[in-house]
C-alpha positions in Angstrom: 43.3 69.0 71.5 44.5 71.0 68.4 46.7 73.9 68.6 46.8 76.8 65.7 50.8 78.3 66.0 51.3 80.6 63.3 54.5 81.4 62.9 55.0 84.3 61.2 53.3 86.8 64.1 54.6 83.9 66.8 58.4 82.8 65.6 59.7 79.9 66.9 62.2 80.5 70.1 64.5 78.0 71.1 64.7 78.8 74.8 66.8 76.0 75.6 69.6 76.8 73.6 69.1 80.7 74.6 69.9 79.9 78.3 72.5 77.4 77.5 74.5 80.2 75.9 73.4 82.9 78.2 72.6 81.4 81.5 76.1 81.0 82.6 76.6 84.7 81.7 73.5 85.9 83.6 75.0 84.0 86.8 77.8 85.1 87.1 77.1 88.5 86.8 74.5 88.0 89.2 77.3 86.2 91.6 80.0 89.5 91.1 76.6 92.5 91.9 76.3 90.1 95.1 80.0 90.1 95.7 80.2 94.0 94.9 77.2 95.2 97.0 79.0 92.5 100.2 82.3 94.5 99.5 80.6 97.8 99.6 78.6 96.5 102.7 81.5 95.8 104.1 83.6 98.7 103.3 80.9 100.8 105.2 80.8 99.0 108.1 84.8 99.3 108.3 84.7 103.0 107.4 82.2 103.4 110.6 84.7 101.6 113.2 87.3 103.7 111.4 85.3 106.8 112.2 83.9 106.0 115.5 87.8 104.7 116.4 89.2 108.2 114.9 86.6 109.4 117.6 88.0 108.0 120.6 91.3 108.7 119.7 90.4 112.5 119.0 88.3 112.3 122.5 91.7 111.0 124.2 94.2 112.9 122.7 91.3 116.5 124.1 91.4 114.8 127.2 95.5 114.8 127.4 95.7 118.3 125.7 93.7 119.4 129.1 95.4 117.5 131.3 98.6 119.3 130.0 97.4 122.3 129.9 96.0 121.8 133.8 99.7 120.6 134.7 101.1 123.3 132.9 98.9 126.2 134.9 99.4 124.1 138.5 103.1 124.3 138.1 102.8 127.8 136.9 101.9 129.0 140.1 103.6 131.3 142.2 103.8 128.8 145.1 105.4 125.6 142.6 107.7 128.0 141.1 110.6 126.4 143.6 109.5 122.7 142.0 109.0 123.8 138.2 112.6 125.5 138.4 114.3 122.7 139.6 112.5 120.0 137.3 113.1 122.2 134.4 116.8 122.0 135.0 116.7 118.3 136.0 115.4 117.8 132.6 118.1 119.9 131.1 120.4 117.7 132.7 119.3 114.6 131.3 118.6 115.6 127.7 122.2 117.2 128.0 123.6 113.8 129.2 121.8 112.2 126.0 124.6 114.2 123.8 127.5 111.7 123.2 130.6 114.0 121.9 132.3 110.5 120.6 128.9 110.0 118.6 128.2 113.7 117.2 132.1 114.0 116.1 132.1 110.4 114.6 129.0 111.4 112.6 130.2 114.2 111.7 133.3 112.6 110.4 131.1 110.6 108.2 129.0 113.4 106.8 131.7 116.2 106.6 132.5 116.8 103.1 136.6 117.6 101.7 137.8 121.1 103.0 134.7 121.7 105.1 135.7 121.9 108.6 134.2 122.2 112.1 135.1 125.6 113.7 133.0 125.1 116.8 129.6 123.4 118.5 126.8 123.7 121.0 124.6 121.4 122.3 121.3 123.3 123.7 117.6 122.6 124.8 115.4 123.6 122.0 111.8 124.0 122.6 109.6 120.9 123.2 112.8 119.2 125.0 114.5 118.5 121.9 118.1 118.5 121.5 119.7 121.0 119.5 123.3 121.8 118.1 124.7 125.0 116.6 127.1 124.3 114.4 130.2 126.8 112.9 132.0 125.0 109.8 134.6 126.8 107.6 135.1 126.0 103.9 136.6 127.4 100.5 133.0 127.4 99.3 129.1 127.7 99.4 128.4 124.7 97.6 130.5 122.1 99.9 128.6 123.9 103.1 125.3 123.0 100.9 126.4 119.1 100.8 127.4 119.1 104.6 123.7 120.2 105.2 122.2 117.7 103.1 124.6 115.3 104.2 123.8 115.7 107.7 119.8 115.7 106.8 120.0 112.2 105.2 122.1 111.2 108.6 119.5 109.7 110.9 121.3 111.5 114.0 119.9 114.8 112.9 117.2 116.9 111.8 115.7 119.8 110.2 119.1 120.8 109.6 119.9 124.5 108.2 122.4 127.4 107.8 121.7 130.0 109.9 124.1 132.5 108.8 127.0 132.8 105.9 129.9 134.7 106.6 133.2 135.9 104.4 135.8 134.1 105.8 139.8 135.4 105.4 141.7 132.0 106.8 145.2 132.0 108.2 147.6 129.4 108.7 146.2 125.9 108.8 143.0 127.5 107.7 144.3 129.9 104.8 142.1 128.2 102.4 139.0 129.2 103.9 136.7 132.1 102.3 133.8 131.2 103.7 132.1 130.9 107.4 128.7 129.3 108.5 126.1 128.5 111.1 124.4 125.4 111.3 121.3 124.5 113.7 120.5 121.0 113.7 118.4 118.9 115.9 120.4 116.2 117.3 118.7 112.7 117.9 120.7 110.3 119.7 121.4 106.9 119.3 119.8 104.2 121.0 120.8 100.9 122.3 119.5 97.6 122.6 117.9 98.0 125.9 116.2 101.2 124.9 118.2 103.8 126.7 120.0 106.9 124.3 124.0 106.3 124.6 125.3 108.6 127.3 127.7 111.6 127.2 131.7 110.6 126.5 
C-alpha cells in the first residue's frame, strides 16, 4: 500500500516527544483540580454540619431563654414572693462569702501604684449575680489614678474596671499630699482553687 504525506500542508509532529515533555504537566494538574474540587467538596459538607450544629445550638440556647423566662414569671408571682425573697438573699449571701478581704487587699497591694492609696471599699451584688467593688483611692495625681485602673484591668481578679467620679482632694496629716479623690467600680472575680470552689471570705 503506498501512502502520499506531503509535508508542507501536513508537518511532521513528533507526538512522542510532545507528551514526554508535557504529559507529566497535564497529570499533575489534572491530580491538584481533583484534589481542589475534593477540598471544596469537602469544605461544604463541613460548612453544612457547621450550620446545621449552629442550629441546634441556637434551638437550645431559645429553649433555655424560655425556660428562664417561665422561671422568672413563676417566681414572680404574688404567691412565691415569700420563696423568691429568701433565695435572692441566700444568693447574696454566697456570692458575698466569695469576697476574700486577704485576696482583694493583697491584690491590691500588687496593683496599687506609689502615692495612690485606698481610702475605702464595698463589695456589692451587681446585676447578673456578679460581684462588684466600689473603690475610693486618694492620690497627688490623675495620672497615677489612671495606672491603678489599668493596673487593676490587666489583674485577672477584676474587671471592666472604671473611675466613677474625680474629686479635689485637700489632705491632712498622714494624707497631706493628696489633691486628688476617686471612685472606682470594678467587678471582682475571685480566685479559685484546685477543687473548683472560689476561696472563701477571711
Amino acid at each position: 500500500m503506498r501512502l502520499n504525506i506531503n509535508l508542507a500542508t501536513q508537518p511532521y509532529e513528533d507526538a512522542r516527544r510532545f507528551w514526554f515533555r508535557w504529559g507529566g504537566g497535564l497529570l499533575a494538574l489534572g491530580i491538584i483540580t481533583i484534589g481542589l474540587l475534593y477540598f471544596t467538596f469537602m469544605g461544604w459538607v463541613g460548612a453544612r454540619k457547621d450550620r446545621a450544629l449552629m442550629r441546634q445550638y441556637r434551638e437550645q440556647i431559645a429553649g433555655r431563654d424560655k425556660e428562664k423566662s417561665d422561671a422568672v414569671a413563676l417566681m414572680n408571682l404574688p404567691q412565691n414572693a415569700n420563696t423568691r425573697d429568701r433565695s435572692q438573699f441566700l444568693n447574696d449571701l454566697f456570692y458575698r462569702k466569695a469576697f476574700s478581704w486577704t485576696q482583694v487587699f493583697e491584690e491590691l497591694e500588687r496593683v496599687m501604684p506609689p502615692r495612690v492609696h485606698v481610702v475605702s471599699i464595698q463589695p456589692e451584688l451587681a446585676s447578673d449575680n456578679e460581684l462588684a467593688i466600689k473603690l475610693v483611692v486618694a492620690g497627688d495625681s490623675r495620672e497615677r489614678a489612671l495606672e491603678l485602673v489599668k493596673k487593676m484591668e490587666s489583674s485577672r481578679h477584676f474587671q471592666q474596671t472604671e473611675i466613677q467620679q474625680e474629686n479635689a482632694e485637700t489632705g491632712q496629716g498622714a494624707n497631706a499630699g493628696d489633691t486628688v479623690k476617686f471612685d472606682i467600680s470594678a467587678l471582682y472575680v475571685p480566685s479559685v482553687d484546685t477543687q473548683g470552689k472560689p476561696g472563701g471570705s477571711q
